[in-house]
C-alpha positions as CSV (number, residue, x, y, z in Angstrom):
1,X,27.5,11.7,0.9
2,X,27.9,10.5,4.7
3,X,27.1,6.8,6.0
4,X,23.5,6.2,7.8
5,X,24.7,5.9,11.2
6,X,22.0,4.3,14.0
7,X,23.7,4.5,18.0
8,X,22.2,2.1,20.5
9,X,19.4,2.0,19.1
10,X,15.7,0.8,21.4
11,X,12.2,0.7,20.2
12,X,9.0,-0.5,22.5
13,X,5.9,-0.4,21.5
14,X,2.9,-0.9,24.8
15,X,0.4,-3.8,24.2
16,X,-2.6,-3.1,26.9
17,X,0.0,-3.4,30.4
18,X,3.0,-4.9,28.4
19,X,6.0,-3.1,27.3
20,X,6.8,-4.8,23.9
21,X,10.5,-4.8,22.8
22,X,10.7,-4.1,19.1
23,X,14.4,-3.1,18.4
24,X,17.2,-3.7,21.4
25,X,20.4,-1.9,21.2
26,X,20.8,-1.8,17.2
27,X,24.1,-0.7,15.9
28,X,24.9,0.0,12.6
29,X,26.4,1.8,9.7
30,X,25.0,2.0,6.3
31,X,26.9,3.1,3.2
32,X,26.0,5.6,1.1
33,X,25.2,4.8,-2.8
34,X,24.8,1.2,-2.2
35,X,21.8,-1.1,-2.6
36,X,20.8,-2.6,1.0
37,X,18.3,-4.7,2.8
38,X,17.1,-4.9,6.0
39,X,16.2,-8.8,6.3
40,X,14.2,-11.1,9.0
41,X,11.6,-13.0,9.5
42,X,7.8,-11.3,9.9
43,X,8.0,-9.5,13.5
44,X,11.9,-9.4,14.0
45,X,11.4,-5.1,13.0
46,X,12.9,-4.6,9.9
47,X,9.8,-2.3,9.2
48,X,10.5,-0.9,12.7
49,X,14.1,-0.1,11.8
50,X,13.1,1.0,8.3
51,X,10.0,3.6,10.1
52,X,13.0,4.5,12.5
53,X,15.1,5.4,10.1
54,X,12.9,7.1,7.6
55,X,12.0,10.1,10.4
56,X,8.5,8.4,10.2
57,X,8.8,7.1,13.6
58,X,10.9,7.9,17.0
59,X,13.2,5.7,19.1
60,X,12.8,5.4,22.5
61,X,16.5,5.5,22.9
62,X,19.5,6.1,20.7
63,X,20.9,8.2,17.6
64,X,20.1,8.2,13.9
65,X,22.7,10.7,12.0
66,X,21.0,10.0,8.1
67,X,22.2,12.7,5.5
68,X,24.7,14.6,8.0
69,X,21.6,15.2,10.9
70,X,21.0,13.5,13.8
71,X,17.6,13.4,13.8
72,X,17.4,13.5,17.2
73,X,17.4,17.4,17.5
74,X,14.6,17.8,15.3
75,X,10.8,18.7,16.4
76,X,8.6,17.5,14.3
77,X,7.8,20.1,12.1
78,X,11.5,20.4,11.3
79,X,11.6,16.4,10.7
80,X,8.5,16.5,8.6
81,X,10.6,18.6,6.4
82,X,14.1,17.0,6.7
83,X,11.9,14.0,5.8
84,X,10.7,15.5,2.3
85,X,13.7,16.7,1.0
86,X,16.0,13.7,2.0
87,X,14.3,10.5,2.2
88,X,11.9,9.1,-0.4
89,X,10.0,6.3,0.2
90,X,8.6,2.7,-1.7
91,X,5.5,1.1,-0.4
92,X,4.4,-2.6,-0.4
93,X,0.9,-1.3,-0.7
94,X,2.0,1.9,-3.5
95,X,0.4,4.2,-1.0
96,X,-0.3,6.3,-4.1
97,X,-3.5,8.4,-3.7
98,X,-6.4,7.2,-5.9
99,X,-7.7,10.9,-7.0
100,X,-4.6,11.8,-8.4
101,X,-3.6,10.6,-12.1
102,X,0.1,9.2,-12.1
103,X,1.7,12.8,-12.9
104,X,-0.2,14.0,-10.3
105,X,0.8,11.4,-7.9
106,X,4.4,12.1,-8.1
107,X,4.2,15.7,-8.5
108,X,2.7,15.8,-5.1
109,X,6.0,15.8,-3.0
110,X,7.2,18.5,-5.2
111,X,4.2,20.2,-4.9
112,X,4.6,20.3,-1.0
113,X,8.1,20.9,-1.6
114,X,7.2,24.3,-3.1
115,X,8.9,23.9,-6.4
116,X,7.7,26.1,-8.9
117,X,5.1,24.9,-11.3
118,X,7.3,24.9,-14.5
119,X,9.7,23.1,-13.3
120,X,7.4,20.4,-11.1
121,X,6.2,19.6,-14.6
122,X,9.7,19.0,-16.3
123,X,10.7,16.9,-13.5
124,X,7.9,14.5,-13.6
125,X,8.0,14.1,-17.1
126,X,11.6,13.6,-16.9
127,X,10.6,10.6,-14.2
128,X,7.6,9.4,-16.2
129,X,10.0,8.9,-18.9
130,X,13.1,6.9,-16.6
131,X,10.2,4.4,-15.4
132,X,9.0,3.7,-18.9
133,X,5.4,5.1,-17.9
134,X,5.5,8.6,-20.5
135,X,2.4,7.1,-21.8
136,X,0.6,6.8,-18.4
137,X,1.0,10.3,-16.9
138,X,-3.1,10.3,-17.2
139,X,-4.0,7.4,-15.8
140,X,-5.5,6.7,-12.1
141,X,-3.7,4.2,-10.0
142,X,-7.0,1.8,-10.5
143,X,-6.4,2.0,-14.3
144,X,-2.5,0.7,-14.0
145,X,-1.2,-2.6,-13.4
146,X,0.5,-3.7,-10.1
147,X,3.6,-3.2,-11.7
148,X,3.3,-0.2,-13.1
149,X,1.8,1.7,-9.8
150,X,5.0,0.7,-8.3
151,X,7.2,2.5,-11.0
152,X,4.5,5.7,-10.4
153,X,5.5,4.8,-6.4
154,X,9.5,5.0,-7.5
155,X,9.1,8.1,-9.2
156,X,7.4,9.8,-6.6
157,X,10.3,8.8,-4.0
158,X,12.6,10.2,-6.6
159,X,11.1,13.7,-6.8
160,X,12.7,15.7,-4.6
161,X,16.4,14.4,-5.6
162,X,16.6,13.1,-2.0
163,X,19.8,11.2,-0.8
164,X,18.1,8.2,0.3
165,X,15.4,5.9,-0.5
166,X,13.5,4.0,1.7
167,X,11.6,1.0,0.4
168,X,9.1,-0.9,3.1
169,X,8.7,-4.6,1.0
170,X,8.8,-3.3,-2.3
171,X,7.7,-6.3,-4.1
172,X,5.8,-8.0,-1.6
173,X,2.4,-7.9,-3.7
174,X,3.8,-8.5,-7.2
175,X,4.9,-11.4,-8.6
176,X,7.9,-13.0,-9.3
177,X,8.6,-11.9,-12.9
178,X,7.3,-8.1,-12.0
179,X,9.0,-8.3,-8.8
180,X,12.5,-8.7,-11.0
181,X,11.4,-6.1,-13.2
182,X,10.6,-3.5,-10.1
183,X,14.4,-4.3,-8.4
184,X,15.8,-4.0,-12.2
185,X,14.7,-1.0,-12.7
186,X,15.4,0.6,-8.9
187,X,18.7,-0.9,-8.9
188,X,19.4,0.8,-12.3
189,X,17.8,4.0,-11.1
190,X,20.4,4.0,-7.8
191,X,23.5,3.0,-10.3
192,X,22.7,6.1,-12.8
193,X,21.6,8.6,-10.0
194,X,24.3,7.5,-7.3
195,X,22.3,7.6,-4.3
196,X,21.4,5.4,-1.4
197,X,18.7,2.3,-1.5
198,X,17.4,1.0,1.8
199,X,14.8,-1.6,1.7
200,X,12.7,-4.0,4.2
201,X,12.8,-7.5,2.5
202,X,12.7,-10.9,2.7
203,X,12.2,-11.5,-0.8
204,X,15.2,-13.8,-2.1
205,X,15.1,-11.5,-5.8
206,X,15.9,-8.5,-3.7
207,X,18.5,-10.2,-1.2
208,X,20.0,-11.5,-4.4
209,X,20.5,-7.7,-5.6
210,X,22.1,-6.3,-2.7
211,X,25.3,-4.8,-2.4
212,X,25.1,-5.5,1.5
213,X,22.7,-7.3,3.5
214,X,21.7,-6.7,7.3
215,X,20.0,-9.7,9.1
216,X,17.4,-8.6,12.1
217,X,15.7,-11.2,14.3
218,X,13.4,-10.7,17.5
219,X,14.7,-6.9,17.4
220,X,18.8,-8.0,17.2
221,X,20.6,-7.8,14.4
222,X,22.0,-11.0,14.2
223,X,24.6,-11.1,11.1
224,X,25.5,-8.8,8.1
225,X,27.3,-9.2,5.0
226,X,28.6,-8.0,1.8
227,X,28.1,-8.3,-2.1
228,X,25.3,-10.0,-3.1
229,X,24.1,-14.1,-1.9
230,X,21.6,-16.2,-2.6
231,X,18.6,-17.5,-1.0
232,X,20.0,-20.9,0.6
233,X,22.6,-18.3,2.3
234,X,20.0,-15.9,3.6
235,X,18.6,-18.6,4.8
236,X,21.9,-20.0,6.9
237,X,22.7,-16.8,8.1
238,X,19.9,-15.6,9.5
């Protein structure tokens, strides 16, 4: 599996007759199959970076080469499908769809996907079960617990067998003792499955977990580092 690699990176975004900067001239490698996190304060654009990254958004300027393609060359059509079969994506908000039952949720990229129908339903049981939520495949999102729409949220990014994961605050609206159990169970879903976790975070139980930390501020990145650290060091270095 290659490295993410962003180029000179820029991102504006236009507020009435002002030209906002977002992200200026970001540089950066990520590795693959390691646990990451995109770290700043509110409005330095780690969700910026993270959209950017994810195909859900385009840079005004630069290169993003994620899973061997620069996304650059792709229309859109062709990035909405890059998108689906190489990225999955976590949610602060779950973002699951309240008609569909928790099978139903995570089948859906599958579903879109065009995977046939027998084997849609293997592979969501086979997910229901790595999240601890076999008993739950019937439920609604508003009959599950915080905690438990965000392992639905995590299986649904893990449908498609993609080669990263993209996750946008993950534990932002949990608490602290569901939070732990969300980035226990996602960093033991990237260790058995070897593939690449990206998140958005300033949450010190995630920063805690990561194999290698990226700090962002007023659109710069302003330090990185490896292995994990602790709170009080987040806090220093960024």
């Amino acid at each position: 599996m290659s490295a993410l690699c962003v180029s000179a990176l820029h991102k504006h975004y236009q507020l009435d007759s002002i030209r906002v900067p977002a992200l200026i001239d970001i540089n950066l490698q990520i590795q693959p199959a390691r646990f990451t996190v995109i770290s700043g304060p509110s409005g330095s654009g780690k969700t910026t970076l993270l959209n950017l990254i994810g195909c859900i958004d385009r840079a005004d300027e630069g290169e993003i080469t994620i899973a061997g393609q620069n996304v650059k060359q792709l229309n859109d059509q062709a990035l909405a499908d890059f998108r689906l079969r190489h990225i999955g994506f976590i949610f602060q908000n779950f973002n699951l769809l309240p008609v569909l039952n928790a099978f139903e949720n995570i089948e859906y990229p599958l579903i879109l996907a065009k995977i046939p129908a027998s084997q849609r339903k293997a592979r969501v049981l086979e997910l229901l079960a790595a999240v601890g939520l076999a008993d739950k495949a019937r439920h609604l999102p508003g009959q599950l617990s915080g905690g438990q729409r965000q392992r639905v949220a995590i299986a649904r990014a893990l449908a498609t067998s993609p080669q990263w994961v993209l996750a946008d605050e993950p534990t932002a609206n949990l608490d602290s003792q569901t939070g732990a159990a969300i980035i226990q169970l996602m960093r033991q879903m990237q260790q058995e499955l070897k593939i690449s976790f990206v998140f958005s975070s300033h949450d010190p139980q995630v920063l805690a977990a990561a194999d290698d930390a990226i700090f962002i501020r007023d659109g710069r990145i302003v330090n990185t580092t490896s292995n994990s650290i602790n709170a009080q060091q987040a806090e220093v270095i960024a």
